[in-house]
Every structure is written in C-alpha cells, then in structure tokens.
N, CA, C and O atoms as a Maestro MAE file, in Angstrom:
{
 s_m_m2io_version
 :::
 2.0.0
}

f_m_ct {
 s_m_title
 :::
 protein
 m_atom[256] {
  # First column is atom index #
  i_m_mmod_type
  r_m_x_coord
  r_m_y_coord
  r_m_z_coord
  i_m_residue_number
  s_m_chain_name
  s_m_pdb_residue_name
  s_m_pdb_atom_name
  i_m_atomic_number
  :::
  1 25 0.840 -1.184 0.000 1 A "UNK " " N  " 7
  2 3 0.000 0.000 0.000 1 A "UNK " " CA " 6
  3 2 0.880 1.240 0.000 1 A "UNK " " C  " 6
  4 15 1.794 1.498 0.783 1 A "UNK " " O  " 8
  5 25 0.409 2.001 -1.081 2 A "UNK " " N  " 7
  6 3 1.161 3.527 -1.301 2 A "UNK " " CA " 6
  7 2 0.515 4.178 0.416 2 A "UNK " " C  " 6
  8 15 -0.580 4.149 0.976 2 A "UNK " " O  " 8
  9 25 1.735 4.660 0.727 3 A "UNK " " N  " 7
  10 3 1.240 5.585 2.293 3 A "UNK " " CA " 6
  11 2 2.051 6.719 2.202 3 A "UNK " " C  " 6
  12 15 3.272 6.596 2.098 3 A "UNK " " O  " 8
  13 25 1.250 8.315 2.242 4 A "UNK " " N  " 7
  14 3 1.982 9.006 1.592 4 A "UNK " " CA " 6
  15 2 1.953 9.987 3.105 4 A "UNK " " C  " 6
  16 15 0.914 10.016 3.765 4 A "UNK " " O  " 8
  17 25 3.140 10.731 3.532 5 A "UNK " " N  " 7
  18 3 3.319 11.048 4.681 5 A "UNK " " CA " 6
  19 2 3.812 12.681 4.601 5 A "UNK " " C  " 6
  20 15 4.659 13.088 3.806 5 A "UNK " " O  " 8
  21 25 3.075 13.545 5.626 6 A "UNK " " N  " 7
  22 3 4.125 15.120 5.385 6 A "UNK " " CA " 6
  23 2 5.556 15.363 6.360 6 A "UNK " " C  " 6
  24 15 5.378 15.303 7.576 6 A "UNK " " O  " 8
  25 25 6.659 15.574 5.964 7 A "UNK " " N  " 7
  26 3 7.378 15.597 6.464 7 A "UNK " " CA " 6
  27 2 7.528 16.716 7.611 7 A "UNK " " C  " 6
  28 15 8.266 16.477 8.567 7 A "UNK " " O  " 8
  29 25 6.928 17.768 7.536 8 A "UNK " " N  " 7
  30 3 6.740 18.748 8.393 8 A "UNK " " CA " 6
  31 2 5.840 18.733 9.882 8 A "UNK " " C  " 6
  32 15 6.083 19.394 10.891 8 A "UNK " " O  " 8
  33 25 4.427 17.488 9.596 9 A "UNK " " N  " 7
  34 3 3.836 17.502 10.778 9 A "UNK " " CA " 6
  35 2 3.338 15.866 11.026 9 A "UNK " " C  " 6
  36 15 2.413 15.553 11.776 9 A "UNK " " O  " 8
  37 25 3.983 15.115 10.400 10 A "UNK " " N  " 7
  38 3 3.250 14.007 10.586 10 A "UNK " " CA " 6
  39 2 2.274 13.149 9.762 10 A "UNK " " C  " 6
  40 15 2.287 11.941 9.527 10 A "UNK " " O  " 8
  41 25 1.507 14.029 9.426 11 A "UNK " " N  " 7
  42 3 -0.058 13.758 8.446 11 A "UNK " " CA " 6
  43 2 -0.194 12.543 7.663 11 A "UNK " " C  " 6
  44 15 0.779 12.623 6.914 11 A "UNK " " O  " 8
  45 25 -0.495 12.009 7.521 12 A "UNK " " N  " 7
  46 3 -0.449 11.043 6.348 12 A "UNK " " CA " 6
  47 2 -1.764 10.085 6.155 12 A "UNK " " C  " 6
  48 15 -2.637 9.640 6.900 12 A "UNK " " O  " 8
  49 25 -1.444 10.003 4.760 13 A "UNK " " N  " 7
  50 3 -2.621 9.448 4.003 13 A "UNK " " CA " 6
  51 2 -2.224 7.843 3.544 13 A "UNK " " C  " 6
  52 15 -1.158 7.482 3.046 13 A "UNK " " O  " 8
  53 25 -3.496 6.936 3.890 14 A "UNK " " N  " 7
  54 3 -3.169 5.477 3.318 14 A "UNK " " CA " 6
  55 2 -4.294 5.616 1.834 14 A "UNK " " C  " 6
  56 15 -4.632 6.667 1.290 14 A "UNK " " O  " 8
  57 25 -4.664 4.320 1.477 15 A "UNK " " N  " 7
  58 3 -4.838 3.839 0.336 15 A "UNK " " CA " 6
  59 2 -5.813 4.761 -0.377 15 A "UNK " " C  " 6
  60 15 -6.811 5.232 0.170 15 A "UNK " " O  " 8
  61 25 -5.447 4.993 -1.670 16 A "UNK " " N  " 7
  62 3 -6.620 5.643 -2.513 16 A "UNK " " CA " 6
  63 2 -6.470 5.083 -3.584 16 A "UNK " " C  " 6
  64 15 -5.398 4.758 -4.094 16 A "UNK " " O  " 8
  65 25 -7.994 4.865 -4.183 17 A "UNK " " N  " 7
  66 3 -8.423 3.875 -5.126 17 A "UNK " " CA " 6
  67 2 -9.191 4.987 -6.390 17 A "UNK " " C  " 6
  68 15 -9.580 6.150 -6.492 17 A "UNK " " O  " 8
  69 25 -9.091 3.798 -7.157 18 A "UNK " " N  " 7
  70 3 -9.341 4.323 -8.634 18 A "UNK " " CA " 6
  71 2 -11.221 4.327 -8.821 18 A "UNK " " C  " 6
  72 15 -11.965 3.360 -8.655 18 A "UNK " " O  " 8
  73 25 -11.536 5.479 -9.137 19 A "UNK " " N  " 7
  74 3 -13.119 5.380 -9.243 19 A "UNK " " CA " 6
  75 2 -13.831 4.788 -10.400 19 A "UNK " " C  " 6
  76 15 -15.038 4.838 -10.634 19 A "UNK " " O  " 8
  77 25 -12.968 4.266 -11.029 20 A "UNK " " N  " 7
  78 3 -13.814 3.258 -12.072 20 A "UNK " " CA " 6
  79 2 -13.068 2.023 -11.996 20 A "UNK " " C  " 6
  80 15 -13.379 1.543 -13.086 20 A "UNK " " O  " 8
  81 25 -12.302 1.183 -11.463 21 A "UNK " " N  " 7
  82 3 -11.943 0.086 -11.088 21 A "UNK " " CA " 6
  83 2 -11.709 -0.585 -9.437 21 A "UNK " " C  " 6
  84 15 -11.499 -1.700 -8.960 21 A "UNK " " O  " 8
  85 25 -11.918 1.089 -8.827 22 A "UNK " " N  " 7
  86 3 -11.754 0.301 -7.260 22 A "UNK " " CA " 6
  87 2 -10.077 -0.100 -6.971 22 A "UNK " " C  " 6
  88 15 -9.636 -0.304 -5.841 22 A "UNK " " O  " 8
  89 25 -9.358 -0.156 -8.074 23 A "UNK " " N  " 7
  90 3 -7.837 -0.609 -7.528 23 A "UNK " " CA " 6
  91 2 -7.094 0.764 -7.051 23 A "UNK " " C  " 6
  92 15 -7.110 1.939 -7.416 23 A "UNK " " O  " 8
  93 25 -6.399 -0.042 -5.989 24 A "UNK " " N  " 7
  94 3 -5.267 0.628 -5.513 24 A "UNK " " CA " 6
  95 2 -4.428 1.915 -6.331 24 A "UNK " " C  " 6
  96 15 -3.742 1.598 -7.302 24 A "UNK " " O  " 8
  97 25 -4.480 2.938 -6.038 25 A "UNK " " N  " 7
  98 3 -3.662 3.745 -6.841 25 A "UNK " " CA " 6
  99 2 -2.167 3.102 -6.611 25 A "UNK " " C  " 6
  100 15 -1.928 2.401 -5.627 25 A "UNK " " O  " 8
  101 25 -1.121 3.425 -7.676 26 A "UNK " " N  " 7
  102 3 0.554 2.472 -7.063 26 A "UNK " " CA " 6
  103 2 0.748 4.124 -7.183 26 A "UNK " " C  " 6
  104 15 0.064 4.931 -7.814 26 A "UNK " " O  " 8
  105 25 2.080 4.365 -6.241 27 A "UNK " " N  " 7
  106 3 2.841 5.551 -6.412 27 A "UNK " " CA " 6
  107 2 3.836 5.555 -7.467 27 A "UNK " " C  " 6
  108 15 4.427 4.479 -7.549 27 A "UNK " " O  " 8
  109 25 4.172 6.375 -8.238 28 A "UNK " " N  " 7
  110 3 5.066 6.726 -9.555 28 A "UNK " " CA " 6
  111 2 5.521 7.670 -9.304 28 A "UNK " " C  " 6
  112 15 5.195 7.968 -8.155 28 A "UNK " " O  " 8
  113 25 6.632 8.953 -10.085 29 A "UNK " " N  " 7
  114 3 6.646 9.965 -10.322 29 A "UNK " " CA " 6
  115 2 7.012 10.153 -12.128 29 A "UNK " " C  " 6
  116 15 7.478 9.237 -12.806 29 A "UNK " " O  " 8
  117 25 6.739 11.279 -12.561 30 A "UNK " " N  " 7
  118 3 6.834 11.926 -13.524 30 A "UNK " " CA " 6
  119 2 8.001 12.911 -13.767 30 A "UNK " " C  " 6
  120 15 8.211 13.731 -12.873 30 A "UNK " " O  " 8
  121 25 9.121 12.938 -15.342 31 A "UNK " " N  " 7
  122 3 10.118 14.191 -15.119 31 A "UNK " " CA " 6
  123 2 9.503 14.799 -16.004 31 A "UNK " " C  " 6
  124 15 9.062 14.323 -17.051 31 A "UNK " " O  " 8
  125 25 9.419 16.260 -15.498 32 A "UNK " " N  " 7
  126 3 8.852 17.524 -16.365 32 A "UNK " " CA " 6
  127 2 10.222 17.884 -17.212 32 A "UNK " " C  " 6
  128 15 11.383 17.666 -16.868 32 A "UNK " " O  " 8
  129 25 9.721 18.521 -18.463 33 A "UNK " " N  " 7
  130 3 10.555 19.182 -19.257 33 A "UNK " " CA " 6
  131 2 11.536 20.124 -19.103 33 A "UNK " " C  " 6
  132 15 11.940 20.712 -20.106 33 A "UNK " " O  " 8
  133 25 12.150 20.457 -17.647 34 A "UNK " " N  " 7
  134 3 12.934 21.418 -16.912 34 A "UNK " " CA " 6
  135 2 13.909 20.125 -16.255 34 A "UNK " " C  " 6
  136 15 15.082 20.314 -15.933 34 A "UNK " " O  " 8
  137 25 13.201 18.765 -16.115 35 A "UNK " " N  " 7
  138 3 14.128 17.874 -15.401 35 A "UNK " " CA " 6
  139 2 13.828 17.614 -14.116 35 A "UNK " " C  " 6
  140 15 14.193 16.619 -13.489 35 A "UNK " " O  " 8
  141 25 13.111 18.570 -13.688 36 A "UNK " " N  " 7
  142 3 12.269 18.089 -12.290 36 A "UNK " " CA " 6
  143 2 11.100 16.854 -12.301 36 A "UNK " " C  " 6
  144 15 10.469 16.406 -13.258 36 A "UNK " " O  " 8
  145 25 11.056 16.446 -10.739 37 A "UNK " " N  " 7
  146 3 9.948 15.275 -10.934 37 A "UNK " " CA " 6
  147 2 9.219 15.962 -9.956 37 A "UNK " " C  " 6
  148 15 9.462 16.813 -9.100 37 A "UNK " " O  " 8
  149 25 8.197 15.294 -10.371 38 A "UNK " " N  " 7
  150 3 6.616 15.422 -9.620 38 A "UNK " " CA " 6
  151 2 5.981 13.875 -9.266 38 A "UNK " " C  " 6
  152 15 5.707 12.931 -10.007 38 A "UNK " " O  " 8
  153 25 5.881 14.052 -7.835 39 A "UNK " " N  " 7
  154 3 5.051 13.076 -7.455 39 A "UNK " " CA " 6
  155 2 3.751 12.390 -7.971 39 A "UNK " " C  " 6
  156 15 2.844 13.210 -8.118 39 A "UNK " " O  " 8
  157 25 3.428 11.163 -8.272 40 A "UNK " " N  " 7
  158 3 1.890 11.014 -8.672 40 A "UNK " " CA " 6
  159 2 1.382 9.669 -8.282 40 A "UNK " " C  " 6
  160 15 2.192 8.768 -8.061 40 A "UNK " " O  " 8
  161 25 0.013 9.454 -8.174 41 A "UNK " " N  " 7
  162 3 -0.470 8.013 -8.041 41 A "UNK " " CA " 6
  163 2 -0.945 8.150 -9.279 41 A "UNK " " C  " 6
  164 15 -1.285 9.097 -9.988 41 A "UNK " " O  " 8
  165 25 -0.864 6.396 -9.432 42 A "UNK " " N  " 7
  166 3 -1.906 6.085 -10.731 42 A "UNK " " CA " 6
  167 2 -2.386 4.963 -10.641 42 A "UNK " " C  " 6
  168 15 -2.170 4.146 -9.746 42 A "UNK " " O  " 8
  169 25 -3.366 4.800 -11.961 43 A "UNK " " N  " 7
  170 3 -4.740 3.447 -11.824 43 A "UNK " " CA " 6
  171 2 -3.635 2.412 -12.183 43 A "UNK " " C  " 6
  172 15 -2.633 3.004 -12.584 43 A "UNK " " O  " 8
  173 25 -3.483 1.016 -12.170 44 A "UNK " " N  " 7
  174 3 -2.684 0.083 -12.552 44 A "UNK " " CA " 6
  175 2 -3.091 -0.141 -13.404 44 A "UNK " " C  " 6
  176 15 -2.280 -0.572 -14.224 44 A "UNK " " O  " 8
  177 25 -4.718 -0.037 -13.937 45 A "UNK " " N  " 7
  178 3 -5.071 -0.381 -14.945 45 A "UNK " " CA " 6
  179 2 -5.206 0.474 -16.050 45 A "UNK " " C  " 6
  180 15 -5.899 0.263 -17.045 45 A "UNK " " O  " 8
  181 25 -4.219 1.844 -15.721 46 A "UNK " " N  " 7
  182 3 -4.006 2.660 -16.917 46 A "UNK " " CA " 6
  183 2 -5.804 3.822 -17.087 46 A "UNK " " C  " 6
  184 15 -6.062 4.455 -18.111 46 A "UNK " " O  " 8
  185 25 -6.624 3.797 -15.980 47 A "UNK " " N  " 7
  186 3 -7.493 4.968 -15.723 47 A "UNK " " CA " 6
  187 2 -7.131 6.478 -15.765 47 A "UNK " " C  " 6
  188 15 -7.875 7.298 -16.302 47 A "UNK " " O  " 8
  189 25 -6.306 6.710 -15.351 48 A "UNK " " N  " 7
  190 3 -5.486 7.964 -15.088 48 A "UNK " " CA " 6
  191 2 -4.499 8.043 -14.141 48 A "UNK " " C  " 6
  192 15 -4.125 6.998 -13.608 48 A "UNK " " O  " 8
  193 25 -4.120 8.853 -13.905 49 A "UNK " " N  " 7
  194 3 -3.029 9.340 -12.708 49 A "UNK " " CA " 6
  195 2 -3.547 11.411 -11.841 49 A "UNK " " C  " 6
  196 15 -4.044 12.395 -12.389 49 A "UNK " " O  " 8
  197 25 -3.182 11.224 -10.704 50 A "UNK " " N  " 7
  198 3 -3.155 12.305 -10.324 50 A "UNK " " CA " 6
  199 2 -1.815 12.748 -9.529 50 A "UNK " " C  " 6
  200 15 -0.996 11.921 -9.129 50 A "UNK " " O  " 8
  201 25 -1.672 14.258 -9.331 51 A "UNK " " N  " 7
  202 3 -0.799 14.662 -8.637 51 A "UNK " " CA " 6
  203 2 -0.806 14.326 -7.108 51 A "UNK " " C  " 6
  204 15 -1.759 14.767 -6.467 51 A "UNK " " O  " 8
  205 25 0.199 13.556 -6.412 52 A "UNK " " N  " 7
  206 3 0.629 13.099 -5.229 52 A "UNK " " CA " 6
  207 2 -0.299 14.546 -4.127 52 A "UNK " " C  " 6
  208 15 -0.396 15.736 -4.424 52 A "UNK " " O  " 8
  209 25 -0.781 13.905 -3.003 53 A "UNK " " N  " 7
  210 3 -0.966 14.770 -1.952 53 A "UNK " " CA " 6
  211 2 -0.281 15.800 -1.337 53 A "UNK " " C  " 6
  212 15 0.875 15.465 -1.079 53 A "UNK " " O  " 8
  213 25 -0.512 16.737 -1.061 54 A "UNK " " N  " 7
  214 3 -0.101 17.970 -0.181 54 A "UNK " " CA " 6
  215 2 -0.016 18.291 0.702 54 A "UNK " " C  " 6
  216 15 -0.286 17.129 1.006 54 A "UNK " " O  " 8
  217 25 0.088 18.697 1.474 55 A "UNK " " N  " 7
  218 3 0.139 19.064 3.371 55 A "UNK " " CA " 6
  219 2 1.590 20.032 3.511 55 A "UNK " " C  " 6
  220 15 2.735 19.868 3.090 55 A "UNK " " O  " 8
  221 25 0.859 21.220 4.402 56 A "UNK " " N  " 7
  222 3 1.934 22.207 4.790 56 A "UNK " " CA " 6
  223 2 2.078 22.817 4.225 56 A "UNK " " C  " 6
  224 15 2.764 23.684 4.766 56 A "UNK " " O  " 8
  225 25 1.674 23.251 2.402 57 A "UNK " " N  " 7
  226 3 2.467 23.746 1.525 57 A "UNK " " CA " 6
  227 2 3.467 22.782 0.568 57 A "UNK " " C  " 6
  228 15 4.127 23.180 -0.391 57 A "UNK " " O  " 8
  229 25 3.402 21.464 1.069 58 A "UNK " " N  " 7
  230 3 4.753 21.334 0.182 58 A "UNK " " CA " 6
  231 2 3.904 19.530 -0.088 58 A "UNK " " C  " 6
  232 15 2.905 19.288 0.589 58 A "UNK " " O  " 8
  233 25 4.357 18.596 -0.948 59 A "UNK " " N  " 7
  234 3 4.023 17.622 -1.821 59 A "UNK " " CA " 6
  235 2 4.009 16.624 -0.402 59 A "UNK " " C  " 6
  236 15 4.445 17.463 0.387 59 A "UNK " " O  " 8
  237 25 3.839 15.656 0.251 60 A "UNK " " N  " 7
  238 3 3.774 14.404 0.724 60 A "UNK " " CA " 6
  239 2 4.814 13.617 0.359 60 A "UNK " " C  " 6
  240 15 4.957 13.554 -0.862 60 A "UNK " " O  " 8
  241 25 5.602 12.986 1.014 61 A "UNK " " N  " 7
  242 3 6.293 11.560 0.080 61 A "UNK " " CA " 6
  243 2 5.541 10.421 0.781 61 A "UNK " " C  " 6
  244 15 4.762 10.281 1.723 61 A "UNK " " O  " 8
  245 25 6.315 9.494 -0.378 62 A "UNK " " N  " 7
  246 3 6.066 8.081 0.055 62 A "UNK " " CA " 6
  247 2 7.448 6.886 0.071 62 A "UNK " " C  " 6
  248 15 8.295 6.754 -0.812 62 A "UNK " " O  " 8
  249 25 7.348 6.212 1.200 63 A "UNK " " N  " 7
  250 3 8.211 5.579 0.867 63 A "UNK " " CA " 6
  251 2 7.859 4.144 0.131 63 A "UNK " " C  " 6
  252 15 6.673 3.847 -0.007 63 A "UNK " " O  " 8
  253 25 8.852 3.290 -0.322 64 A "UNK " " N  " 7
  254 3 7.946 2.091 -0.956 64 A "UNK " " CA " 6
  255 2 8.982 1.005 -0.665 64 A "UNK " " C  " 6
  256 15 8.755 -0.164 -0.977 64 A "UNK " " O  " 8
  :::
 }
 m_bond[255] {
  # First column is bond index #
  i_m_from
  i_m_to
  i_m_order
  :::
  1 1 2 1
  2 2 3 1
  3 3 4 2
  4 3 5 1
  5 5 6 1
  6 6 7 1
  7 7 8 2
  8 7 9 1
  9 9 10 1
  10 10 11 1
  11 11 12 2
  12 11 13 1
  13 13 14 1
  14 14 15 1
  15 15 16 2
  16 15 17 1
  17 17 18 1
  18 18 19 1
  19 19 20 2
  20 19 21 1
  21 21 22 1
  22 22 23 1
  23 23 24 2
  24 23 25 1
  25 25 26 1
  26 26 27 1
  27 27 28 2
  28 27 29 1
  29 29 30 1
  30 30 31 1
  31 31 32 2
  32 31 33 1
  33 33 34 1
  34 34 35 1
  35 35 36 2
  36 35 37 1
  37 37 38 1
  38 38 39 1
  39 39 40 2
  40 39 41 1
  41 41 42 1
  42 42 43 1
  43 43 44 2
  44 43 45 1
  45 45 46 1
  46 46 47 1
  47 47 48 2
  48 47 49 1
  49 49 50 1
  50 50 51 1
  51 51 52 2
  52 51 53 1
  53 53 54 1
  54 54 55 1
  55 55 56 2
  56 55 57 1
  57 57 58 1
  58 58 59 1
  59 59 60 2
  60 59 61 1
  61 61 62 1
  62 62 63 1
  63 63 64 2
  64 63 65 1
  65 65 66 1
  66 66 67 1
  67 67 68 2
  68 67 69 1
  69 69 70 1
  70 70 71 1
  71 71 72 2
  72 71 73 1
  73 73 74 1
  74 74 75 1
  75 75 76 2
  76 75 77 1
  77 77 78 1
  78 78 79 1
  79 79 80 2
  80 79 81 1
  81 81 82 1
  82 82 83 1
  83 83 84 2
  84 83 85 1
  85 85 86 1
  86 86 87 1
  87 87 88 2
  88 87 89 1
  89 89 90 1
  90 90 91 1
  91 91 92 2
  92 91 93 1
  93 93 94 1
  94 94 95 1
  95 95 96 2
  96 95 97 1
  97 97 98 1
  98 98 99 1
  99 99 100 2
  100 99 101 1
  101 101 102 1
  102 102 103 1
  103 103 104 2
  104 103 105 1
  105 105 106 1
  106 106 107 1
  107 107 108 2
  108 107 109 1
  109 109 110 1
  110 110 111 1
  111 111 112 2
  112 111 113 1
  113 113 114 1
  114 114 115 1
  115 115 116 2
  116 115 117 1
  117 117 118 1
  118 118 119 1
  119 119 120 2
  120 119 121 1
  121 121 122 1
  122 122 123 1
  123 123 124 2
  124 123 125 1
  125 125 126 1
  126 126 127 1
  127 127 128 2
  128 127 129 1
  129 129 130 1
  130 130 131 1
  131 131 132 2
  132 131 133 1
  133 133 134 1
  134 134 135 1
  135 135 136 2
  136 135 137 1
  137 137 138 1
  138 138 139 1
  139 139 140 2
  140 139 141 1
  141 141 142 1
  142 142 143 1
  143 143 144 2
  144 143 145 1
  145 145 146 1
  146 146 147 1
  147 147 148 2
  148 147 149 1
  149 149 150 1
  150 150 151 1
  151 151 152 2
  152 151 153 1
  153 153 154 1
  154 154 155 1
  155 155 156 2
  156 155 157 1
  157 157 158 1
  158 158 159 1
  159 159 160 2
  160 159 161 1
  161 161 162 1
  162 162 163 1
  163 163 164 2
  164 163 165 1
  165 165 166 1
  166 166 167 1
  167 167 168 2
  168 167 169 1
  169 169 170 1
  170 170 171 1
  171 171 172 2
  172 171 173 1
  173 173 174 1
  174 174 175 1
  175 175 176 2
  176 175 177 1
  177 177 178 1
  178 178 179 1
  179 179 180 2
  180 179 181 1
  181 181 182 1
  182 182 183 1
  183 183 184 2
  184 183 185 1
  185 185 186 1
  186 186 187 1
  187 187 188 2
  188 187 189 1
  189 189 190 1
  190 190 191 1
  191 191 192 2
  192 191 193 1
  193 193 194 1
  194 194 195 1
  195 195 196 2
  196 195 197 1
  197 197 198 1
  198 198 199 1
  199 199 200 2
  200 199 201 1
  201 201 202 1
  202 202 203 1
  203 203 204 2
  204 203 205 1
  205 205 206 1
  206 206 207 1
  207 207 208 2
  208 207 209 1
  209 209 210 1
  210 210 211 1
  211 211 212 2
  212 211 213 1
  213 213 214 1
  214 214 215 1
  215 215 216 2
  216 215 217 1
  217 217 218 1
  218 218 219 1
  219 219 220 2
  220 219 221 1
  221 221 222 1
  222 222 223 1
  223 223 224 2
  224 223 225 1
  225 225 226 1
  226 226 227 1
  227 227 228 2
  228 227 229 1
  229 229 230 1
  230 230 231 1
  231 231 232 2
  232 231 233 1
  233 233 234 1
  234 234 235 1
  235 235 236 2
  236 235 237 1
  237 237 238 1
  238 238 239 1
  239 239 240 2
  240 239 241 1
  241 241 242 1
  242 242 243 1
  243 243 244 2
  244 243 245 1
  245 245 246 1
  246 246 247 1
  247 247 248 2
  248 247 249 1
  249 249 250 1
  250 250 251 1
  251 251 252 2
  252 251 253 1
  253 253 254 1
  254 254 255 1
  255 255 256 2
  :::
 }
}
C-alpha cells in the first residue's frame, strides 16, 4: 500500500483507489521538461493518474 506522509507535521494518508476500477492507486513519479519530478499516483489499470498529496504547503512523500 502507497502511504503518503508530510514531512513537516506528521499527516499522512493510506490507500486511494481508482473510481472506475476500485484498484489501488501504485505511487510513480513523472520528469517535467525542466528535469524536475513530480510526485503522482496512478490506476494500474491505466485509468489515469493524479498529482501526489499535499500538506503544509509542500508535496507528501512516500516511501515504498
């Protein structure tokens, strides 16, 4: 299970699922065209992906 945590206060979020299959989002990241990455979950079954959680101002990690 992706468990995505804020480094600043603690916070953290467990499992989020895909709304047209019910599966597990897996954690990934993405490199933008500058060379930076961005956090994201996505459907396994290729539904979509969204941008990783927030807290504090700043992105969540996850470890895996």
């Amino acid at each position: 299970m992706a468990a995505y945590q804020c480094e600043k206060c603690g916070m953290s979020i467990g499992t989020m699922t895909c709304g047209k299959c019910s599966r597990e989002l897996v954690h990934s990241s993405l490199t933008k065209p500058d060379g930076t990455t961005v956090h994201i979950s996505e459907c396994p079954d290729g539904h979509g992906k969204v941008k990783s959680p927030q807290c504090c101002g700043q992105d969540m990690t996850c470890s895996l």
